[in-house]
N, C-alpha and C positions, 0 to 999 in steps of 0.2 A: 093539045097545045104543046110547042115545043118548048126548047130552056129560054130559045132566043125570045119570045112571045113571053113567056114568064117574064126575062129579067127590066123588059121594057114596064109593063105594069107595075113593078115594084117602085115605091119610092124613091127620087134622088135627093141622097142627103150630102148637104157643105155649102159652101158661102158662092154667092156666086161673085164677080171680079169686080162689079158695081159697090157689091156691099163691101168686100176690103178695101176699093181705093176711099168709099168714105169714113170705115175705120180709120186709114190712115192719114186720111185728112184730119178727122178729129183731131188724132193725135199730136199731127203736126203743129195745128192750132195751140191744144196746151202746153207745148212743150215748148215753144214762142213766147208763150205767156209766162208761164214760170220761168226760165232758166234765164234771163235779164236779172230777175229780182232776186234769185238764188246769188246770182255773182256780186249783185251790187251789198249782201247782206257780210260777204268776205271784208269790204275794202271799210265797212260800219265796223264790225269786229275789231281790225287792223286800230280802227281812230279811235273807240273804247279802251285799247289796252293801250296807247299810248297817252289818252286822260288820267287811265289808272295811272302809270307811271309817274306823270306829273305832278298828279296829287299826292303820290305818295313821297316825291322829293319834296313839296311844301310842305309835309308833314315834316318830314329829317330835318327839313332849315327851321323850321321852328323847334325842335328837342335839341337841333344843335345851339340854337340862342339860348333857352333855356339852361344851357348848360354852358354856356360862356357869360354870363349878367347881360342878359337880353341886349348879345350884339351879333350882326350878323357876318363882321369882317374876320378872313381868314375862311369865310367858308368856300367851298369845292366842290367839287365831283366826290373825290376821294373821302373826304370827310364827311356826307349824304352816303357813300356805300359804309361807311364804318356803321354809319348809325343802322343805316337800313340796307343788308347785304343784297336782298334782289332787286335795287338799281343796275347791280352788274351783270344779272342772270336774265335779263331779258332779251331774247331774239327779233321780237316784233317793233321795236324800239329803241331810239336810243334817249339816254338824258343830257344837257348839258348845264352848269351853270353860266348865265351871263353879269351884269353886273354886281357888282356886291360893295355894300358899307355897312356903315355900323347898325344904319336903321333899314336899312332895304336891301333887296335882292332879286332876282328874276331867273326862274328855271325853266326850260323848255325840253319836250318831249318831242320825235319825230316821230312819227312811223313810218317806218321803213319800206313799205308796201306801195303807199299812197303818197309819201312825201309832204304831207300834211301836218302846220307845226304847231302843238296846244302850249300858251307858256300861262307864266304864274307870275304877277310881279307884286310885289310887297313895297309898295310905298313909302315915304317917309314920315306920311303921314297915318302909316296905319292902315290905310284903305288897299286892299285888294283887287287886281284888273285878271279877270282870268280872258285870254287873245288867242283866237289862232287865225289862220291864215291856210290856204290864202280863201280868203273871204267868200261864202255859198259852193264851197267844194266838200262834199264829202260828209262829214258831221261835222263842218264848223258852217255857226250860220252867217245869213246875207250881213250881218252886223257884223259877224268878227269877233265875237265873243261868246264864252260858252259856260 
């Protein structure tokens, strides 16, 4: 028996072209499936740190009343970063204050990414409305509140 008669007999071993295009079908399948939910978990992230944010400026308007005889006039941007420096130190966000009196106030956060706005409003009655907008986008729900 020759080499060539040998090498015929021997085993052929590796994939043949059938089986990698349905590897790679597989593949393609999960990687459809995952990579949608991978990105949409960025723009979640984005709307969480701008909650953080937000609640953490209603936190400052309230130590800043506390510390004026529970009134909320004269408060700011600037006077929320006094109380609480990383209102300034955030990239993903910004804060702003809007109205303001002696018994109410309303702070909002954007996030920068998504353009999605979480606010805070402090009532004069005491009651709190937490709102964003715009409304079944993102992590703010079909209501508008959060």
């Amino acid at each position: 028996m020759g080499v060539r008669a040998f090498n015929r007999l021997r085993p052929q071993h590796g994939f043949t072209l059938i089986e990698l295009l349905v590897v790679m079908l597989i593949i393609g399948i999960l990687a459809a499936i995952a990579i949608p939910s991978f990105l949409n978990q960025k723009s979640k992230a984005n709307d969480a740190a701008a909650k953080v944010l937000v609640r953490t400026a209603e936190t400052g308007a309230e130590v800043y009343a506390n510390d004026h005889d529970s009134s909320y006039a004269g408060l700011d941007i600037k006077e929320l970063q006094k109380i609480e420096p990383t209102l300034a130190q955030t990239t993903s966000a910004t804060v702003t204050v809007g109205t303001v009196s002696a018994t109410a106030y309303e702070v909002t956060a954007e996030a920068l990414a998504t353009k999605d706005r979480f606010t805070v409003k402090r009532l004069a009655s005491a009651a709190v409305e937490r709102i964003c907008e715009p409304a079944g986008s993102g992590a703010c729900a079909p209501s508008g509140k959060w």
